[in-house]
C-alpha positions as CSV (number, residue, x, y, z in Angstrom):
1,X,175.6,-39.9,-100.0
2,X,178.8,-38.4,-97.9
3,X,180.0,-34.9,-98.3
4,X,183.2,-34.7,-97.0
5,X,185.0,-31.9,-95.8
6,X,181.8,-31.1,-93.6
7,X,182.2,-33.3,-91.2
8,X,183.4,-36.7,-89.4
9,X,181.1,-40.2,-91.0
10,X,180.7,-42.6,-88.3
11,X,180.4,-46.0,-89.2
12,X,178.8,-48.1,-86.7
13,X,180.7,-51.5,-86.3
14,X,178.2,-54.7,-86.4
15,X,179.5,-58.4,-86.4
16,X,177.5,-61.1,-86.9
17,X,180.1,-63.6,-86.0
18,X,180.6,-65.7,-83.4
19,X,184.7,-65.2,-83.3
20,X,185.4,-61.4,-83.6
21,X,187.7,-59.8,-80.7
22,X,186.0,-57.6,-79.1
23,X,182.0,-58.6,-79.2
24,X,182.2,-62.3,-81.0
25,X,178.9,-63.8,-80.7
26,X,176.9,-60.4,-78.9
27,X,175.0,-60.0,-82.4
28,X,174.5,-63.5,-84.0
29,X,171.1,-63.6,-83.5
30,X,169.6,-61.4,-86.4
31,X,167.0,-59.6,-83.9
32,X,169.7,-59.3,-81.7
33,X,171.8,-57.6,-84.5
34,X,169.2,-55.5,-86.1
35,X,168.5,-54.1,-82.2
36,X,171.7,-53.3,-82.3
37,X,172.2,-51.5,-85.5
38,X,168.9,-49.8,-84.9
39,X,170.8,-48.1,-81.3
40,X,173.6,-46.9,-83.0
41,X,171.7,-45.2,-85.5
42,X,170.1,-43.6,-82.9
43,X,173.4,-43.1,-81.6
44,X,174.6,-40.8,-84.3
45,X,175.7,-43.7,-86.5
46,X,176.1,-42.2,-90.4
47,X,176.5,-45.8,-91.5
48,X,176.6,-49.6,-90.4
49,X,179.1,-51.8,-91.3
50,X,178.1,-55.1,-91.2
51,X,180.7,-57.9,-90.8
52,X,179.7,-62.1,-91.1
53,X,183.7,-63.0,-91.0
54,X,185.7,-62.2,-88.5
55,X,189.1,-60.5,-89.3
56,X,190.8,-60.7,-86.3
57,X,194.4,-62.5,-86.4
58,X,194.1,-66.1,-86.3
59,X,190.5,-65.9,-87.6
60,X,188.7,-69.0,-88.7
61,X,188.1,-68.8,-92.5
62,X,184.2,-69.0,-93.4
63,X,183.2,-69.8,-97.0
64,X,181.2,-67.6,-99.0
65,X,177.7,-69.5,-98.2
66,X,178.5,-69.4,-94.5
67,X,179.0,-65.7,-94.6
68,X,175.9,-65.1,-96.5
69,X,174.0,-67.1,-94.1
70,X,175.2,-65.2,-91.3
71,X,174.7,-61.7,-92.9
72,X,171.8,-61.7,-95.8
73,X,168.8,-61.8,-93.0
74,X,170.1,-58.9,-91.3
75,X,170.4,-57.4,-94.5
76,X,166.9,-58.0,-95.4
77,X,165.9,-56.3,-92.0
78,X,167.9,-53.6,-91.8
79,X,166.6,-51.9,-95.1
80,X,163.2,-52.4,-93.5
81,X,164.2,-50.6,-90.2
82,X,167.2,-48.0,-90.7
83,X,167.6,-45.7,-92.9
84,X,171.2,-45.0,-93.4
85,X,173.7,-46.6,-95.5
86,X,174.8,-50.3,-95.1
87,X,177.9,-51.3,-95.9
88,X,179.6,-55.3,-95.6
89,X,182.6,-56.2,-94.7
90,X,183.7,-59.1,-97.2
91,X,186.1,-59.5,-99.6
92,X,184.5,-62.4,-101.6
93,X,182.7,-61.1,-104.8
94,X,180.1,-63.8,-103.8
95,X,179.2,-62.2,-100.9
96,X,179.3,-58.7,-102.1
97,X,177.0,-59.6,-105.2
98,X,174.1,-61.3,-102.9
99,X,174.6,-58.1,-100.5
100,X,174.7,-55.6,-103.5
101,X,171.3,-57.0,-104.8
102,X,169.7,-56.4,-101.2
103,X,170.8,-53.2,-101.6
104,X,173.9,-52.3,-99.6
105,X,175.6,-49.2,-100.7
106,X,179.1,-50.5,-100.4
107,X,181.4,-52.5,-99.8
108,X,184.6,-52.7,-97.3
109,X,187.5,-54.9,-98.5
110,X,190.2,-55.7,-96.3
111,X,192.2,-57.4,-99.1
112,X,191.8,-53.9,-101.4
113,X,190.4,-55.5,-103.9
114,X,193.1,-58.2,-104.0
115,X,192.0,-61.4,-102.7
116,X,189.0,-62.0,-105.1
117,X,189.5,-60.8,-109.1
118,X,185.9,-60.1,-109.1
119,X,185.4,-57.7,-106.4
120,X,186.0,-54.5,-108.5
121,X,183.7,-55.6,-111.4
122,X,181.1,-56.5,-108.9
123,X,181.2,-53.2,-107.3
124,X,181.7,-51.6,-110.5
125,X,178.0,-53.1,-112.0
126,X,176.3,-51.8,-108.9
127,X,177.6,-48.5,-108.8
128,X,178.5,-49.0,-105.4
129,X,181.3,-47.3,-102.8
130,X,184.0,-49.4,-101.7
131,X,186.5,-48.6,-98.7
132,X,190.0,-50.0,-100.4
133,X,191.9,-51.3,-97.6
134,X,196.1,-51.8,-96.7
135,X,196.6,-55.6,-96.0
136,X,199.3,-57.9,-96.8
137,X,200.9,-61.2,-95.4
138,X,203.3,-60.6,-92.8
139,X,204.8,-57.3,-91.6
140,X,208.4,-57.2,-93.6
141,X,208.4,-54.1,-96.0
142,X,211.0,-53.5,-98.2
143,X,210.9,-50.1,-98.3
144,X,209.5,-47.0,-96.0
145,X,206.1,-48.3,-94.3
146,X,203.9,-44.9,-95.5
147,X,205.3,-45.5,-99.0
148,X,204.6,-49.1,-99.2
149,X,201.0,-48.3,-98.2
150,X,200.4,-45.6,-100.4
151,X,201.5,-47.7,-103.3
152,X,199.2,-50.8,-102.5
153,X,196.7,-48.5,-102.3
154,X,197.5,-46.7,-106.0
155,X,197.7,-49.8,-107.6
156,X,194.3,-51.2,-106.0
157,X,192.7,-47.7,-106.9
158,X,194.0,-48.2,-110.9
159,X,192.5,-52.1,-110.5
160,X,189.0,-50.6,-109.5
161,X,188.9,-47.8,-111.5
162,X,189.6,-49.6,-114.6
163,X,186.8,-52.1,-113.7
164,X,184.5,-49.3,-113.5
165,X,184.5,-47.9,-110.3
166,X,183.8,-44.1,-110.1
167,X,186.7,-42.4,-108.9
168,X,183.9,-40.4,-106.3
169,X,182.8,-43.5,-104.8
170,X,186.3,-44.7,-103.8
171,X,187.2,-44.4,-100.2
172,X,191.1,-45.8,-98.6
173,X,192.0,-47.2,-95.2
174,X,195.6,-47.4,-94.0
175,X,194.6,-51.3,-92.4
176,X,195.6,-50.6,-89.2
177,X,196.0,-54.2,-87.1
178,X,196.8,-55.4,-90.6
179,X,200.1,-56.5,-91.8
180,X,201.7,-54.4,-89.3
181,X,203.8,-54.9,-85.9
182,X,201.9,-52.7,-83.1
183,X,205.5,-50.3,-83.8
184,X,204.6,-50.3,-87.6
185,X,200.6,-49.4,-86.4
186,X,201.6,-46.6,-84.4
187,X,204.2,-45.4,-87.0
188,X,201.5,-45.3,-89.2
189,X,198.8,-43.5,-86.7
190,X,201.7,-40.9,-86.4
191,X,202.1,-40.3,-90.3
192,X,197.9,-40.5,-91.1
193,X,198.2,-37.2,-92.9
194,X,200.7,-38.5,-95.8
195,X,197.6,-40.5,-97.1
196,X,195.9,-37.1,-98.2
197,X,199.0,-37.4,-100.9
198,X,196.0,-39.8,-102.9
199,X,193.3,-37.4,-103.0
200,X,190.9,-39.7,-102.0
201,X,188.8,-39.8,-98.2
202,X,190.7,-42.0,-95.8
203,X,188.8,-43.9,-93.4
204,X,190.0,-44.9,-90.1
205,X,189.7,-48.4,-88.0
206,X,191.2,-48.8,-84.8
207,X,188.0,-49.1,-82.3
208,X,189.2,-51.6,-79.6
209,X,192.3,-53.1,-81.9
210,X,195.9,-54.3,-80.1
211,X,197.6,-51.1,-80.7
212,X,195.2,-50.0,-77.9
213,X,195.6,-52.8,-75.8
214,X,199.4,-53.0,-75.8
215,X,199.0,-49.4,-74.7
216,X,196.7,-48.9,-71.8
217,X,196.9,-53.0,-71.3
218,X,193.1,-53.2,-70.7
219,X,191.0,-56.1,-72.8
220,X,188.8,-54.7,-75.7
221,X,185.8,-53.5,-74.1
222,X,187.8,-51.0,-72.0
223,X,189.3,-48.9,-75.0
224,X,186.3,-46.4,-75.8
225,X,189.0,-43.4,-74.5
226,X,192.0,-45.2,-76.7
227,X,190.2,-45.0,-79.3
228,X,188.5,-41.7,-78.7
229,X,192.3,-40.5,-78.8
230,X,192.9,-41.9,-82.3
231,X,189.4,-40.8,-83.7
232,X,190.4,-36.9,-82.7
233,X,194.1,-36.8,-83.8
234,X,193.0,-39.4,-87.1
235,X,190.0,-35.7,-87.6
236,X,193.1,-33.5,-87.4
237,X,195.3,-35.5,-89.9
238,X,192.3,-35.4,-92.5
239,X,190.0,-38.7,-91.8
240,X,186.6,-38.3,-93.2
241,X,185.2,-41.9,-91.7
242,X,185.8,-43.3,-88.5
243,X,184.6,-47.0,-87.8
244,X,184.0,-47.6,-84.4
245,X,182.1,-49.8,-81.7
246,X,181.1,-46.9,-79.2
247,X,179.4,-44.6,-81.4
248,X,177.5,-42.3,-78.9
249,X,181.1,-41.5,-77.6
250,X,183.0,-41.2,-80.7
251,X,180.5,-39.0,-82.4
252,X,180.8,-36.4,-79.0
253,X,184.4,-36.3,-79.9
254,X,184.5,-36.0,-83.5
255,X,181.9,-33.0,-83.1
256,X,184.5,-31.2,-81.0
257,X,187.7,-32.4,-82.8
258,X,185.2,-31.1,-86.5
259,X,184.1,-27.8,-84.6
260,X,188.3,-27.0,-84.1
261,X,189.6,-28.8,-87.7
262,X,187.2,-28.3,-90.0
263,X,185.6,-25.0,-88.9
C-alpha cells in the first residue's frame, strides 16, 4: 500500500465530531463528510483519516458506541465512493474492530497502543497498519524530551509486534500538541530527524495545531502556510506521511520539498 522513500503520503484529515478545533461540526452530517473526503481525494489525498472523537485538549470523552455511531456510516460510504486507503482515529479496540470489519486499512492511535490492552491484538487479527503515536499525561519528562519519545515509542512497537503486528505495517508519530508545552513541540519539530534512529516511517501532525497559533497568533483556519512550513522541513528531516486539513496546498509543497529531498 505505501512505498516510502518515493515520496510524501498525504493523509487527508476528516472529523466527524461536533468538538474538534479547527472544523468541529463542518462534517457531522455523513453526506456532508463523504463530500468532503471525496474533494480531498481529488485533492491529492493518498489516504483519509477519519476521526469520531475529538482530541483536542479539554476534549469531551465519547464512549465507544457514540464513536461508532458517528463514524461507521461514513465508513460504509466511503468504501462505496473512494478508493484510497481509510484509516480511524480511535484508540478503543471497540471501535477499531467494528471499523476493521468495514474494511479500514488501519488504524491511528493517539495513546500508542496504551490506553486499550486490545488494540494491538485487534490490529494484529486484521492485518492492519497502525500509526503508533507519542502521548502521555502531562508535559514533565524525566529525562531528554527526544529520548523519552523514542522510548515510548520502542516499548509500544515491542507491545504490537508481539501481538502480531508486522513489523512493515508499523508506522510512528512524535504526538505533536500531545503531552508537550508549545517549547517542548517546537523542540521536538527541531529534532524530527532523531526519530529515523527507529527505522520505522514517521508520520507527521501539526495541520492547524497551537504550536502554529502561538506563532503567527492567527485562529486555526488561518495556518495553511504554518503548516506548509512544518510539512517541508518535517520532508527534509525524513517524514514519509503528513496529516493535514489543506491537502491541495500541502501536496504542492511536499512535491517541491520530495523533487529537492528525495530526488
Amino acid at each position: 500500500m505505501f512505498d516510502y522513500g518515493k515520496k510524501t503520503y498525504i493523509m487527508g484529515i476528516l472529523n466527524v465530531t461536533p468538538d474538534s478545533f479547527s472544523d468541529g461540526g463542518d462534517y457531522s452530517n455523513v453526506d456532508i463528510a463523504v463530500n468532503h473526503a471525496k474533494e480531498m481525494v481529488e485533492s491529492g489525498a493518498d489516504i483519509v483519516d477519519l476521526g469520531g472523537e475529538s482530541t483536542r485538549p479539554g476534549h469531551k470523552y465519547v464512549d465507544a458506541k457514540e464513536e461508532s455511531s458517528r463514524i461507521l456510516p461514513v465508513i460504509k460510504r466511503l468504501k462505496e465512493e473512494i478508493n484510497v486507503p481509510i484509516s480511524v482515529d480511535t484508540y478503543k479496540s471497540e471501535v477499531a474492530e467494528a471499523a476493521l470489519n468495514l474494511g479500514v486499512e488501519m488504524i491511528n492511535d493517539v495513546w500508542g497502543l496504551r490506553k486499550d490492552k486490545n488494540m494491538a491484538k485487534t490490529i494484529a487479527k486484521h492485518n492492519a497498519y497502525v500509526c503508533i503515536m507519542h502521548n502521555q499525561d502531562g508535559t514533565d519528562y524525566d529525562k531528554d524530551i527526544m529520548e523519552s519519545i523514542k522510548d515510548f515509542l520502542q516499548e509500544s512497537i515491542e507491545l504490537g509486534i508481539d501481538a502480531g503486528i508486522k513489523k512493515e505495517k508499523i508506522v510512528l508519530d512524535p504526538g505533536i500538541g500531545f503531552g508537550k508545552t508549545f517549547e517542548q513541540n517546537l523542540e521536538v519539530l527541531k529534532r524530527l530527524g532523531e526519530l529515523n534512529d527507529l527505522g520505522y516511517p514517521i508520520l507527521l501532525g501539526t495541520s492547524r495545531k497551537s504550536v502554529i497559533g502561538n506563532v503567527l497568533n492567527v485562529e486555526p483556519k488561518e495556518r495553511v502556510e504554518g503548516t506548509i512550513a512544518t510539512t517541508v522541513l518535517g520532508i527534509r528531516d525524513g517524514v514519509d506521511i503528513v496529516r493535514v486539513h489543506d491537502v491541495k496546498e500541502n501536496l504542492k509543497a511536499a512535491q517541491m520539498a520530495d523533487a529537492i529531498y528525495r530526488g
